[in-house]
N, C-alpha and C positions, 0 to 999 in steps of 0.2 A: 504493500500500500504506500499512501504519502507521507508516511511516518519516516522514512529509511534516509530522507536528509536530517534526519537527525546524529547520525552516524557518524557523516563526514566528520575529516578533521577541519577545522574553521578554517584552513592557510586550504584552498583549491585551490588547486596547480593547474589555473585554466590556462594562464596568460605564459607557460612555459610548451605551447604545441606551434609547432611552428608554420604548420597549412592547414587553416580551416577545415579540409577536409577530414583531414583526420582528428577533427574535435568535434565532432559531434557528440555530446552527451558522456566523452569521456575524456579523464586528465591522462595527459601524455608527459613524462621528466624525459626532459635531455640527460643524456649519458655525462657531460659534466656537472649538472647539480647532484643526477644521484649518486656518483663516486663521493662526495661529502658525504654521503648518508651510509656509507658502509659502515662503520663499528655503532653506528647507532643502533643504542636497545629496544626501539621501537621500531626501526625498520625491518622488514625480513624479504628478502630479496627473491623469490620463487621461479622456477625455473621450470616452462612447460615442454623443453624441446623430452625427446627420446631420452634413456638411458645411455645409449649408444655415443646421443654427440657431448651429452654429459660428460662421458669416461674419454674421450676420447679428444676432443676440441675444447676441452677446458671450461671454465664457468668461474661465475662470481663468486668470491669470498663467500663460504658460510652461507651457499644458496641453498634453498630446498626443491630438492627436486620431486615435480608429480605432473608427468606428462599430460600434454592438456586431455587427452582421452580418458583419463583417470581422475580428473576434478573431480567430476560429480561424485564419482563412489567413494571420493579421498573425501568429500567433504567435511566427513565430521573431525577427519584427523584436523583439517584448517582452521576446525574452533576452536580451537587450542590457541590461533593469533589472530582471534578478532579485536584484541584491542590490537593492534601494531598496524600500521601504514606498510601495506603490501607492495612489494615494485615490480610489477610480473615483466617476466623476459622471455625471446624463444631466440632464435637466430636470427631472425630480421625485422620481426615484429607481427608477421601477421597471426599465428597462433597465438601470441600474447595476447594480443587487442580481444581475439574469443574470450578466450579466458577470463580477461578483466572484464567482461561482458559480463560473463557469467555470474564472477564471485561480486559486482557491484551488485546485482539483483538478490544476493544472495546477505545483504546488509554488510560487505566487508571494505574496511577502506582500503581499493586500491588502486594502483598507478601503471601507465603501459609505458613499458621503458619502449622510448622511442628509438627505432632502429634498430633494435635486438644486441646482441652478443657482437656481430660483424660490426656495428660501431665501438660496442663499448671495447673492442680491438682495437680498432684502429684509433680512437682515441689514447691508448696509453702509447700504439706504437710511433703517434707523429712527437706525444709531450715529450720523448726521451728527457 
């Protein structure tokens, strides 16, 4: 119902998506605000790709992985961080975006890391 903006955390991360388009009804972090948010206790960083590119293609600090085919039947494992600002991720972004589809309907605050993993790469690989 219209109870579920009550949820949000007050700081919307509207004005951080960078093409309308992909703001519709959902906040999008650029891969340089969320790197501040990694040792945050309140953040938890989630991770929808495969196991595969998980073990294999590397991932964020301290992410949790639950392939976005397995949200809904993970769901009750997720209540365990419904207080924490979620940063969902996948490899490029588009199975994120589901995802955060999903678990926003599902009353959870979360955030669609804009441009997946292949950014949040090449962002650390140009800072050297």
């Amino acid at each position: 119902g219209d109870h579920r903006d009550l949820h949000y955390p007050l700081r919307r991360q509207r004005q951080m998506c960078i093409r309308d388009s992909s703001c519709d009804d959902e906040e999008n972090i650029l891969v340089q605000d969320a790197v501040k948010l990694l040792d945050q206790e309140d953040v938890l960083f989630l991770d929808v790709r495969t196991s595969q590119e998980f073990k294999y293609e590397g991932s964020i600090k301290n992410a949790l992985l639950i392939p976005v085919n397995d949200i809904e039947k993970k769901i009750t494992m997720l209540e365990a961080y419904k207080s924490k600002n979620i940063i969902v991720y996948c490899r490029s972004g588009r199975r994120s975006k589901m995802a955060t589809k999903l678990l926003k309907e599902k009353d959870f605050n979360v955030t669609n890391l804009e441009g997946g993993f292949l950014a949040w790469r090449k962002y650390f690989s140009t800072k050297q």
